[in-house]
C-alpha positions as CSV (number, residue, x, y, z in Angstrom):
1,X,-47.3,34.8,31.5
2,X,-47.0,38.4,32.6
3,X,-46.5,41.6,30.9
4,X,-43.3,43.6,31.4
5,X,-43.3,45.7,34.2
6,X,-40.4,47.7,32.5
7,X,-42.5,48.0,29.2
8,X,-46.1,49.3,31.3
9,X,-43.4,51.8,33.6
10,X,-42.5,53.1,30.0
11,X,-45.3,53.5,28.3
12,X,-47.1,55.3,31.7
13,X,-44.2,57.6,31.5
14,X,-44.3,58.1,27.6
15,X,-48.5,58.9,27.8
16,X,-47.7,61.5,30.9
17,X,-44.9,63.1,27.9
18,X,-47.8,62.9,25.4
19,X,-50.4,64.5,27.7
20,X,-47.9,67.5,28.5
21,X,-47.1,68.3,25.0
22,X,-43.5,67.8,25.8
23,X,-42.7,68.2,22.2
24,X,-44.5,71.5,21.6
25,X,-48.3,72.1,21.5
26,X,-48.1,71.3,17.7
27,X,-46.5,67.8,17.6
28,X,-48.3,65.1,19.0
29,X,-46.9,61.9,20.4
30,X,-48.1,58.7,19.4
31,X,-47.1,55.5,21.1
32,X,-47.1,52.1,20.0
33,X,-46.4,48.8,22.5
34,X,-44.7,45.4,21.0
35,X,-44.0,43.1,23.4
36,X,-41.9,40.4,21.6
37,X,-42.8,37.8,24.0
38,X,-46.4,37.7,22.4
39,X,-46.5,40.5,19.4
40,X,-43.8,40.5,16.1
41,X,-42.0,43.0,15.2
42,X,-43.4,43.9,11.7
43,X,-40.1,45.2,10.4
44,X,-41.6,46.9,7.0
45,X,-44.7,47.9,8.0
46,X,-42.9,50.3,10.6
47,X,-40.3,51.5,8.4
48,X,-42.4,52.5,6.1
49,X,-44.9,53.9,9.1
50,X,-41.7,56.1,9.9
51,X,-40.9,57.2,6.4
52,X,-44.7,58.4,6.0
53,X,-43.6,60.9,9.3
54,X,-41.1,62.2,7.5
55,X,-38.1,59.7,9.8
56,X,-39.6,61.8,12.8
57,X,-39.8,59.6,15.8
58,X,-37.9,56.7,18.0
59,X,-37.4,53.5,18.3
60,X,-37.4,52.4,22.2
61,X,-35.9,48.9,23.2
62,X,-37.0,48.6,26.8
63,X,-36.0,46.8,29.7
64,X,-33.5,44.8,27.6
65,X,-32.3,41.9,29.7
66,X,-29.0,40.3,28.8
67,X,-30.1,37.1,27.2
68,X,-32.6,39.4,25.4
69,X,-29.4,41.7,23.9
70,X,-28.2,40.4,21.0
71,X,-31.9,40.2,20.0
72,X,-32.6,43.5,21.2
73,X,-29.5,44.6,18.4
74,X,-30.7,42.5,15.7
75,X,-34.2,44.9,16.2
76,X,-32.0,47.7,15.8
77,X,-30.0,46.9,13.3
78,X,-32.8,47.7,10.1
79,X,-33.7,50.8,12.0
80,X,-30.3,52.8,12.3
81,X,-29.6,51.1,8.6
82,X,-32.8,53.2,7.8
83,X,-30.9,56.7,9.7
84,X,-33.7,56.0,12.5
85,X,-33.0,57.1,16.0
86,X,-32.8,54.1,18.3
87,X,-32.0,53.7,22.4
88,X,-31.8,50.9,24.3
89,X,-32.1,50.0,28.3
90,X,-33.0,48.1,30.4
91,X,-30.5,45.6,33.5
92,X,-27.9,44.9,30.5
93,X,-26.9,48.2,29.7
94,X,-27.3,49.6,33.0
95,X,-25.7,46.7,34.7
96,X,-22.7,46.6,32.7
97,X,-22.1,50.3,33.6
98,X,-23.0,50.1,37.1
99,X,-20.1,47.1,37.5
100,X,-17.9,46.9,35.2
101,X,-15.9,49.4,32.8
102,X,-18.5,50.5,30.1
103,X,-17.3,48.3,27.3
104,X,-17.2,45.0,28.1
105,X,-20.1,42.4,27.7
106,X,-21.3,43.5,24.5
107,X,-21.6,47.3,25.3
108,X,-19.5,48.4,21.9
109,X,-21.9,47.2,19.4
110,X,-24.5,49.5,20.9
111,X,-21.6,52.4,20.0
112,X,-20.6,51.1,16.5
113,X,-24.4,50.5,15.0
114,X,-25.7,54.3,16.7
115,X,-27.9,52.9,19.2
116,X,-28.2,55.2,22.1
117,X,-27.3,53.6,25.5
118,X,-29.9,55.0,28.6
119,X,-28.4,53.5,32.0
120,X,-30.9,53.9,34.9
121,X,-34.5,54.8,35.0
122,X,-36.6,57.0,33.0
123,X,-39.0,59.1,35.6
124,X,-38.3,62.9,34.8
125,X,-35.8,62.1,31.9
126,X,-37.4,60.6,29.4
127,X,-38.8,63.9,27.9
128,X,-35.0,64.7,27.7
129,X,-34.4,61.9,25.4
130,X,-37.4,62.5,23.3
131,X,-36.9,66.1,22.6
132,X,-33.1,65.0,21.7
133,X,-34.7,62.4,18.9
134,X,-36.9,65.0,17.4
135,X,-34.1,67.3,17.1
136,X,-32.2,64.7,15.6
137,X,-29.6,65.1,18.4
138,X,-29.7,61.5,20.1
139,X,-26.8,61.5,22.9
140,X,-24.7,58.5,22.5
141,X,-25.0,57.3,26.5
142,X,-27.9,58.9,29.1
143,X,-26.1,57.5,32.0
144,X,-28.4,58.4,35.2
145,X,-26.8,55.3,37.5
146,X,-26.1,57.6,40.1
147,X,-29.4,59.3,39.9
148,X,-32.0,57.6,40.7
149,X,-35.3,58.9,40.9
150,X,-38.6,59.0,43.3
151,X,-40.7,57.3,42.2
152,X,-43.9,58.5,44.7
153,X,-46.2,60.2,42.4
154,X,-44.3,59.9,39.4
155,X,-46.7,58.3,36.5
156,X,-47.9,55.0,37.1
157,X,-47.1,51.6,34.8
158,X,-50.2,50.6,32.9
159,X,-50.4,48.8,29.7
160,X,-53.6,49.2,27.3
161,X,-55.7,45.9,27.8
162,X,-55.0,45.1,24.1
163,X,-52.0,44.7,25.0
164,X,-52.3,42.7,28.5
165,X,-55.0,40.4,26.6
166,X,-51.9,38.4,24.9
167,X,-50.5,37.1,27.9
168,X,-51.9,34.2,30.2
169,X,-54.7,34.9,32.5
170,X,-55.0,38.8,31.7
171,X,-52.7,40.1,34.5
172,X,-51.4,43.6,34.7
173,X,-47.5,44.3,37.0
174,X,-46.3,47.3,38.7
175,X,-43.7,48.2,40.8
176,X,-44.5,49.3,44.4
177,X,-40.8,50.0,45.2
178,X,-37.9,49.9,43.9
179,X,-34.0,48.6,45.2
180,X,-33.0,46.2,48.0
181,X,-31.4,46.7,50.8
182,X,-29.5,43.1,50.8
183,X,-26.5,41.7,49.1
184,X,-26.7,38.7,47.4
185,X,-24.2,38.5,45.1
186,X,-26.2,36.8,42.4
187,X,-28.4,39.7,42.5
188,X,-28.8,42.6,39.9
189,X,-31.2,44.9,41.3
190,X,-29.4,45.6,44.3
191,X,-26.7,47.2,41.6
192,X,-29.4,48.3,39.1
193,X,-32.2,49.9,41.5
194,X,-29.6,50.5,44.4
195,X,-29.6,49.3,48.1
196,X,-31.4,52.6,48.8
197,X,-35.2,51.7,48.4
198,X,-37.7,53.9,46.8
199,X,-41.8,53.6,46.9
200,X,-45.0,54.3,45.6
201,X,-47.6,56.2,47.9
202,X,-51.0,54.1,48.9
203,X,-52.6,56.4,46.4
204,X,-50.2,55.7,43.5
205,X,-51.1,51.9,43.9
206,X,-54.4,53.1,44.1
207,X,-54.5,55.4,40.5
208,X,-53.1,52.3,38.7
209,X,-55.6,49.7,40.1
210,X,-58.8,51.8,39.4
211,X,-57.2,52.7,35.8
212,X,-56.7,49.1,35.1
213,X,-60.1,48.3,36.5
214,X,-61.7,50.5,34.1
215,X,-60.0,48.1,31.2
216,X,-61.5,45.2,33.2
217,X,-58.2,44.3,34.6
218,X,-57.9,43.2,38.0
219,X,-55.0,40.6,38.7
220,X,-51.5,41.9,39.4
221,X,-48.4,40.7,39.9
222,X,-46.5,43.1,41.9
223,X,-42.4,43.3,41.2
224,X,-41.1,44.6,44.0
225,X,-38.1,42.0,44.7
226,X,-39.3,41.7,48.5
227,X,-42.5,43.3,49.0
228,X,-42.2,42.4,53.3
229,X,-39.4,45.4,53.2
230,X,-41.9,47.9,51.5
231,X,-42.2,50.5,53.9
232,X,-45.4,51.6,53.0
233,X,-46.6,47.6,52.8
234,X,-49.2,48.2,55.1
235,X,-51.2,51.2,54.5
236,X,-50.8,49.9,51.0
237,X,-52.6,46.8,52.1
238,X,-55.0,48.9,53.6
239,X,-56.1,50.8,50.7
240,X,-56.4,47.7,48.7
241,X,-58.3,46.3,51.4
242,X,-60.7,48.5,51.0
243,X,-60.9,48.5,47.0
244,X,-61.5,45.3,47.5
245,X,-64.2,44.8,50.5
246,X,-65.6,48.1,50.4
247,X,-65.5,49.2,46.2
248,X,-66.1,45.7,45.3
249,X,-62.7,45.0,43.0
250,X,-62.0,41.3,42.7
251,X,-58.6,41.9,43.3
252,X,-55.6,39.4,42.7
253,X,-52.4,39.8,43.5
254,X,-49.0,37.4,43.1
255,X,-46.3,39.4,45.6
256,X,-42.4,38.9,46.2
257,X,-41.2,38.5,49.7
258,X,-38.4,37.0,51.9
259,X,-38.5,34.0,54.3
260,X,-38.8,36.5,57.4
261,X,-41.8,38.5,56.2
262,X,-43.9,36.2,58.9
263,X,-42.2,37.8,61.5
264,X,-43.8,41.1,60.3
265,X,-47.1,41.7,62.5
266,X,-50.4,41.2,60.7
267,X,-47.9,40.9,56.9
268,X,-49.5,37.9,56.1
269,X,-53.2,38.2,57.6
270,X,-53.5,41.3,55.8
271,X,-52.1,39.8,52.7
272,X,-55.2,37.9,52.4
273,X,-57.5,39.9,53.0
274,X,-55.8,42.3,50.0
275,X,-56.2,39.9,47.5
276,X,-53.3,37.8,47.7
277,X,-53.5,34.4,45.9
278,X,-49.4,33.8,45.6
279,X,-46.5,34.1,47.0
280,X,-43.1,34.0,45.6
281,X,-40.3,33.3,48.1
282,X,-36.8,33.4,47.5
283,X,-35.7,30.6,49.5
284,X,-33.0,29.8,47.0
285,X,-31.5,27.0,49.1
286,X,-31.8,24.6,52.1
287,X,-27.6,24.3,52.7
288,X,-27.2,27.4,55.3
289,X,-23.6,27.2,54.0
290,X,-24.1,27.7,50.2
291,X,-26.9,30.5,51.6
292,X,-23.8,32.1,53.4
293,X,-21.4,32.5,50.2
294,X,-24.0,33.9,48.3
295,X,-24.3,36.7,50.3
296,X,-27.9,35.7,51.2
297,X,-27.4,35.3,55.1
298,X,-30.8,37.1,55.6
299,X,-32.0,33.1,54.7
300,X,-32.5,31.5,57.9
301,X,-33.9,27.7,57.5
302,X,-35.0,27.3,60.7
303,X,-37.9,29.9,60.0
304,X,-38.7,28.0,56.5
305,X,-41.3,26.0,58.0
306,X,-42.8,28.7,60.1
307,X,-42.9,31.0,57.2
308,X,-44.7,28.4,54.6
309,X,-47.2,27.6,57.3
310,X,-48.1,30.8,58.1
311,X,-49.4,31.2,54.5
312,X,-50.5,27.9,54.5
313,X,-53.1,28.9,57.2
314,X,-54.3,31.9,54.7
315,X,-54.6,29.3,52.0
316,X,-51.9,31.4,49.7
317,X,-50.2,29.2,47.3
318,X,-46.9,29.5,47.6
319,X,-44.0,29.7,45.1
320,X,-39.8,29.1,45.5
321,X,-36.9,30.2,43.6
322,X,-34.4,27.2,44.5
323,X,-31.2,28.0,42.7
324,X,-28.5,25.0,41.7
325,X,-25.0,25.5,41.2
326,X,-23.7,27.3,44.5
327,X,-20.5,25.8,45.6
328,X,-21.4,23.0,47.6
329,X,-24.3,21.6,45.3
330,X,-23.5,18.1,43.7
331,X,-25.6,16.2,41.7
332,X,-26.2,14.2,44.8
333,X,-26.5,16.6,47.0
334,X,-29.3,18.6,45.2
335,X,-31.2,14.8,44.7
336,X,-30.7,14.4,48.3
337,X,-32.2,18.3,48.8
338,X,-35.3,17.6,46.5
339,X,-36.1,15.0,48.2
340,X,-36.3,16.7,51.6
341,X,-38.3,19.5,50.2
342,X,-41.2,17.3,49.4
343,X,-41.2,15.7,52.7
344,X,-40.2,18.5,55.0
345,X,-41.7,21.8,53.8
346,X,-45.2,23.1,52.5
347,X,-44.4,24.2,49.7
348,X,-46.7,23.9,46.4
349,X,-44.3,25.0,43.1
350,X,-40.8,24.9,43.1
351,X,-38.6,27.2,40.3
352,X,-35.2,25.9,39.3
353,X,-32.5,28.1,38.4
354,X,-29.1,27.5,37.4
355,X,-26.7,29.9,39.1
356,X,-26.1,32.5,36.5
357,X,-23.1,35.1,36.3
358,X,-25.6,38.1,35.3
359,X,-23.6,41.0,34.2
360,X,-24.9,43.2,36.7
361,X,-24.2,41.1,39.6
362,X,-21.1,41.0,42.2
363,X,-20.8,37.1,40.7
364,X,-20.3,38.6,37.1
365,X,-17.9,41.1,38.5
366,X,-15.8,39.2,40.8
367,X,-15.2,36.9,37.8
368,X,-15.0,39.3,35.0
369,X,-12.1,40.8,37.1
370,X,-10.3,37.7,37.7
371,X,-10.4,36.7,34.2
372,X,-12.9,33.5,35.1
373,X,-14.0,32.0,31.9
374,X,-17.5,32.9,30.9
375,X,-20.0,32.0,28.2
376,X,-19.4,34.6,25.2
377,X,-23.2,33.5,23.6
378,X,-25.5,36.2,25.9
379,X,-28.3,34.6,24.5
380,X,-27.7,31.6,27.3
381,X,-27.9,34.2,29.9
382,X,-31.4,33.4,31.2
383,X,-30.8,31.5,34.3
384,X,-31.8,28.1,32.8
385,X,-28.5,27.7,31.2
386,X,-24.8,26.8,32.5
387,X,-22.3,30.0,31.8
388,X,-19.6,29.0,33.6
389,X,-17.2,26.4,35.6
390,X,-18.0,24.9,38.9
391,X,-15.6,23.2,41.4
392,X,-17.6,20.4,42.0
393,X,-19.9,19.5,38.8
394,X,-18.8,19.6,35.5
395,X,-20.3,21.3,32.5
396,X,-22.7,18.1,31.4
397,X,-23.3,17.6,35.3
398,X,-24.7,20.4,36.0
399,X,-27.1,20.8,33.2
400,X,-28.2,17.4,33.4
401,X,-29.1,17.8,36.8
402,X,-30.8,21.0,36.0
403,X,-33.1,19.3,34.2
404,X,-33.5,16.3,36.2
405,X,-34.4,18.5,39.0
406,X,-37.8,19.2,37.3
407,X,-38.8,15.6,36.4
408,X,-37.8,14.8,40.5
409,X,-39.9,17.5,41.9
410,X,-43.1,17.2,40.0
411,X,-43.8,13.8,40.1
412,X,-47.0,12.1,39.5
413,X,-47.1,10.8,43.2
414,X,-46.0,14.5,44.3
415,X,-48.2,16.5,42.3
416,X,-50.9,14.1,44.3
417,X,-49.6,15.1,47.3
418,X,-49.1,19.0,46.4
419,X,-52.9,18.4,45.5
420,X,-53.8,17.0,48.4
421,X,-52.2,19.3,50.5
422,X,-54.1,22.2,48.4
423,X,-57.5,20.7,50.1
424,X,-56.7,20.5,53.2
425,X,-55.1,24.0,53.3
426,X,-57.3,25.8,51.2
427,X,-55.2,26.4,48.6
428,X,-57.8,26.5,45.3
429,X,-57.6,23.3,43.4
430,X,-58.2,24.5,40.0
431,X,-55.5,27.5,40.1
432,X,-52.8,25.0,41.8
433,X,-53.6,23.0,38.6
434,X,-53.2,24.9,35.8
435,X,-49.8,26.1,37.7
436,X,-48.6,22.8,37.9
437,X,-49.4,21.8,34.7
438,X,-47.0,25.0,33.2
439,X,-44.2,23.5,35.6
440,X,-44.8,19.7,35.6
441,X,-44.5,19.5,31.4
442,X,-42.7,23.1,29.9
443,X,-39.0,22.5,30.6
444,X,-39.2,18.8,29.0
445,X,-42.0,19.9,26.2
446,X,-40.8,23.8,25.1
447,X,-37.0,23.5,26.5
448,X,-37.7,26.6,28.2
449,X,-38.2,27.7,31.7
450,X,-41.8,27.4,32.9
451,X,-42.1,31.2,33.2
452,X,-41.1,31.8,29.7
453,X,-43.4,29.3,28.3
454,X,-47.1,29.7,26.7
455,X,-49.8,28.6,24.7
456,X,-48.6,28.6,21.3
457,X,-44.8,29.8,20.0
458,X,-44.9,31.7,17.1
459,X,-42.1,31.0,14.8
460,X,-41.4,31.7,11.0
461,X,-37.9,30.9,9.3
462,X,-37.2,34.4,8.3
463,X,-36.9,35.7,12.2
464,X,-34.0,33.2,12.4
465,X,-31.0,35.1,14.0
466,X,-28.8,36.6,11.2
467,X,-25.6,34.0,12.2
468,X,-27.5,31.3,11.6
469,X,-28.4,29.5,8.1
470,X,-31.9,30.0,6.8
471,X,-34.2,27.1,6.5
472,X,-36.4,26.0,3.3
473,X,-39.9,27.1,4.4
474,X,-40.8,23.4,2.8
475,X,-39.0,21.4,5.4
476,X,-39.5,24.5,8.3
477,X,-43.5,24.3,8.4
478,X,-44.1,20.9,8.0
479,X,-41.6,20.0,11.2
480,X,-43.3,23.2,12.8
481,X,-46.7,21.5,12.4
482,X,-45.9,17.7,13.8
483,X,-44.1,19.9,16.8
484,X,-46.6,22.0,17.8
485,X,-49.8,19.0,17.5
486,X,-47.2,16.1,19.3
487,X,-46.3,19.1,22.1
488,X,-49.8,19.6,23.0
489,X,-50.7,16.1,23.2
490,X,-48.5,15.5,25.4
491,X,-49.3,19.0,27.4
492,X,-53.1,18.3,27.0
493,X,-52.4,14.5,28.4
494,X,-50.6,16.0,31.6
495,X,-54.1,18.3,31.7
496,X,-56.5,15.3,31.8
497,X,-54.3,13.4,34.3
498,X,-53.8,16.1,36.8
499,X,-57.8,17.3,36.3
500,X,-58.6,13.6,36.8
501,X,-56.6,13.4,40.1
502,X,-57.7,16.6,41.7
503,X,-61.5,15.8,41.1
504,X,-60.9,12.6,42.8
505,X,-59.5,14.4,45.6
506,X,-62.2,16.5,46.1
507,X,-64.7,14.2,46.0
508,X,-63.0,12.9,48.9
509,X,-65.1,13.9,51.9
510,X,-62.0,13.0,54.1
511,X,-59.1,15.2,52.1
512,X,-60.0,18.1,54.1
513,X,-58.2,15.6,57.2
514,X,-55.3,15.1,55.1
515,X,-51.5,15.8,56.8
516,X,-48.3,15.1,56.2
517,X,-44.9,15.8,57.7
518,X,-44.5,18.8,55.8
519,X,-47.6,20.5,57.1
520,X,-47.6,19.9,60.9
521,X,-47.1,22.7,62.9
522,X,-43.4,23.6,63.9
523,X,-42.8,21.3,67.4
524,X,-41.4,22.8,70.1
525,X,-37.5,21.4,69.6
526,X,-37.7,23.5,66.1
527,X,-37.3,20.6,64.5
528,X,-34.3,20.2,64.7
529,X,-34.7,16.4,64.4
530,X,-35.8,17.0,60.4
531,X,-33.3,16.2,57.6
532,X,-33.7,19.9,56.8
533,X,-31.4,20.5,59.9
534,X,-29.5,17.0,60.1
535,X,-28.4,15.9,56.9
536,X,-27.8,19.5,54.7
537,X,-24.9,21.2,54.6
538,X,-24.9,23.7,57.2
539,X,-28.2,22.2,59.0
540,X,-26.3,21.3,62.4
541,X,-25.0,25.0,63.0
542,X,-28.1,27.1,61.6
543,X,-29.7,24.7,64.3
544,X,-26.8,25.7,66.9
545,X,-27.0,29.2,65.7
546,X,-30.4,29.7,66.3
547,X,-30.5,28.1,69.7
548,X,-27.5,30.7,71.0
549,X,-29.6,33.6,69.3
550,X,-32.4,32.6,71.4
551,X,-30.7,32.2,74.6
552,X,-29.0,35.8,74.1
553,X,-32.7,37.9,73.3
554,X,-34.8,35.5,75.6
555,X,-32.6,34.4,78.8
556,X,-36.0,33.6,80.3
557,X,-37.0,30.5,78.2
558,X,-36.0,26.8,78.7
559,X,-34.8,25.9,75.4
């Protein structure tokens, strides 16, 4: 749905090597972009690219996730058979250095097949690694974990449009800081990118939106894990501001933030007026008490309501990562939790998670050192699967409810509510849709997670993964065929029903009235009344909690 921030970081980098003639005034660097998720990897038509260079050149495997390793090594794999220089990085590598003790999780098989390992981030180094390919000198580890870089005025990520044309809705992503000051313990970029944030400059963001705009791009999604704890948020907001008003740029932005970032003066006003469209939150739970043992105290849920409102008022769509799986989650307990959701709070798209041991994370580590049984398969390593034990669900439990969770959320009755809502905030009608339709159908159509879902999967049986038997191409396309016709009747179905509903809304001359429980304003006994506070686990003391807070830094109030 996007492109890969990682890849565009890379390839701005690599085109700032080219354009200094890194290699010498008399070798020129030519770059090529695949992005797996939309492109193939044409195995022999490279190779054979490379032999015509005489083998001069490098194969980069770029911000290599860990569910996307052992494909990221099968790529490899004809390469170094072929004596080609290969590195790999990306939150694998580099989180399995940062944590753990350099070898586990998978880290060997980089060593025995030659692939170089680069741990950290490339600004000012990748030159280093480039001139150490050309001379056929490829270190075995760049390990720059404890080094990491500015990254105000370093090159900018940009991807060519050819590229950003295969993904959905012709959106670009870029970084506007790095690292995160918080500690979740699910979390990999606080371990990956550091605690210590870094930032672009307003005129960075600026370079990279008028280069994209002279491709015709003009919606971003901007990575930053919280985006509210940018310092520079604002007079970035201001310069996009006036891109947009003043130069005319029909900017659009989707932007990461936390459930406080309301509190920041003018944050979400400004926001708007930028060019945001979307929001992703990281509420992660309702349950202050499985908030607490993840290390993600920074949550409060008395300010959930608050905070969706305010960017209700701007008619910003927002979007939730809702994690299942912390300790005192239970099939009935996360029903129970849904359920409240709907009712209780604004929001418009909900993203389920199971709670993954990332290698990378304090999670991964803690249980990695206590010799906690983990999945060995790192291909299920993508948040949507169940890697390990839980005191209170089993195995079966817990992935059944992960994918009951979807089919409870977007219900036909709650879409119509979500739509409903979308009116009578502001929210736009046909852009809630086409969301909704992605989350509402993928997980029980594609068996993936909404966000790793598209318009049509490629597949051929000879990109089957090397452990697994090849199919006859006589039985593979025929079933490929029948899956890929009934999957988008049954995705073009959901279309027509959800298109149907929201014209009928908006024909409505009264939807613009419309309220429910979950969007009235915030009354003046916080709501404390709500089953957000009375019936989750934790709700009584946040409520207590926040009462005492108020008493201690306003004495003056009646509360």
């Amino acid at each position: 749905m996007i492109p890969s921030n990682s890849l565009a970081a890379l390839y701005g980098i690599a085109e700032d090597c080219a354009d200094r003639q890194v290699l010498g005034p008399h070798t020129a660097i030519d770059i090529s972009v695949i992005d797996e998720t939309n492109t193939r990897v044409d195995f022999s038509s490279l190779l054979a690219r490379f032999r015509r260079n005489g083998n001069l050149g490098l194969i980069a495997l770029v911000g290599v996730q860990t569910n996307q390793y052992p494909r990221a090594l099968d790529i490899a794999r004809p390469f170094r058979e072929a004596g080609l220089p290969v590195a790999i990085g990306g939150f694998h590598v580099s989180g399995c250095l940062a944590m753990l003790d350099g070898h586990a999780v998978g880290l060997d098989a980089c060593r025995e097949m030659g692939v170089s390992i680069f741990a950290g981030e490339a600004e000012g180094r990748l030159e280093t690694v480039l001139r150490d390919a050309a001379a056929d000198q490829l270190r075995p580890l760049y390990n720059f974990m404890n080094d990491l870089p500015s990254i105000e005025s370093a090159p900018v990520p940009f991807l060519p449009k050819r590229h950003v044309e295969h993904t959905l809705g012709l959106s670009a992503s870029f970084d506007a800081g790095r690292g995160c000051p918080y500690q979740c313990s699910f979390c990999t970029i606080i371990n990956v990118q550091g605690r210590k944030s870094r930032f672009r400059s307003a005129d960075d963001v600026e370079e990279l939106v008028r280069l994209n705009w002279a491709h015709g791009i003009h919606k971003f999604f901007i990575t930053d894990d919280n985006f509210a704890r940018n310092k520079n948020w604002e007079v970035i907001f201001d310069r996009l501001i006036m891109l947009k008003e003043r130069d005319g740029i029909p900017l659009g932005f989707m932007i990461q933030v936390d459930t406080l970032c309301h509190k920041i003066e003018n944050f979400v006003e400004k926001a708007k007026r930028a060019g945001v469209t979307r929001v992703f939150i990281g509420l992660e739970n309702v349950n202050p008490d499985n908030l607490v043992a993840a290390k993600k105290g920074q949550n409060k849920i008395t300010e959930y309501r608050k905070m969706l409102l305010a960017w209700k008022a701007q008619g910003i769509m927002t979007l939730a990562g809702y994690i299942l799986g912390f300790p005192s989650d239970t099939p009935e307990t996360i029903r129970r939790d849904i359920a409240i959701i709907q009712d209780e709070l604004p929001l418009d798209i909900i993203e389920f998670f199971c709670l993954t041991p990332l290698p990378g994370s304090e999670d991964h580590q803690s249980l990695w050192k206590n010799g906690v049984e983990m999945a060995s398969d790192l291909n299920i390593y993508d948040v949507e699967h169940v890697c390990t034990g839980h005191a209170r669900m089993s195995k079966q439990e817990w992935e059944d409810i992960y994918r009951e969770a979807w089919s409870l959320y977007y219900t036909p009755k709650h879409m119509k509510t979500l739509l409903r809502r979308a009116v009578a905030t502001g929210v736009p009608l046909g852009s809630l849709v086409k969301v909704l339709v992605t989350f509402a159908t993928m997980v029980h159509v594609e068996n993936v997670h909404p966000l790793q879902s598209g318009l049509l999967r490629l597949k051929r049986p000879s990109e089957r993964r090397p452990s697994m038997p090849r199919e006859n191409p006589l039985v593979f396309w025929p079933r490929n065929v029948w899956e890929t016709m009934s999957k988008h009747v049954v995705v073009a179905g959901a279309v027509m029903r959800l298109v149907a509903t929201a014209l009928v809304i908006a024909r409505d001359p009264r939807s613009g009235e419309y309220t429910d429980q979950a969007l009235k304003p915030v009354g003046a006994d916080g709501d404390e009344t709500l089953d957000l506070f009375t019936k989750t686990t934790g709700g009584g003391a946040a409520i207590t909690h926040a009462k005492r807070i108020a008493r201690l830094t306003h004495p003056d109030r009646i509360i």
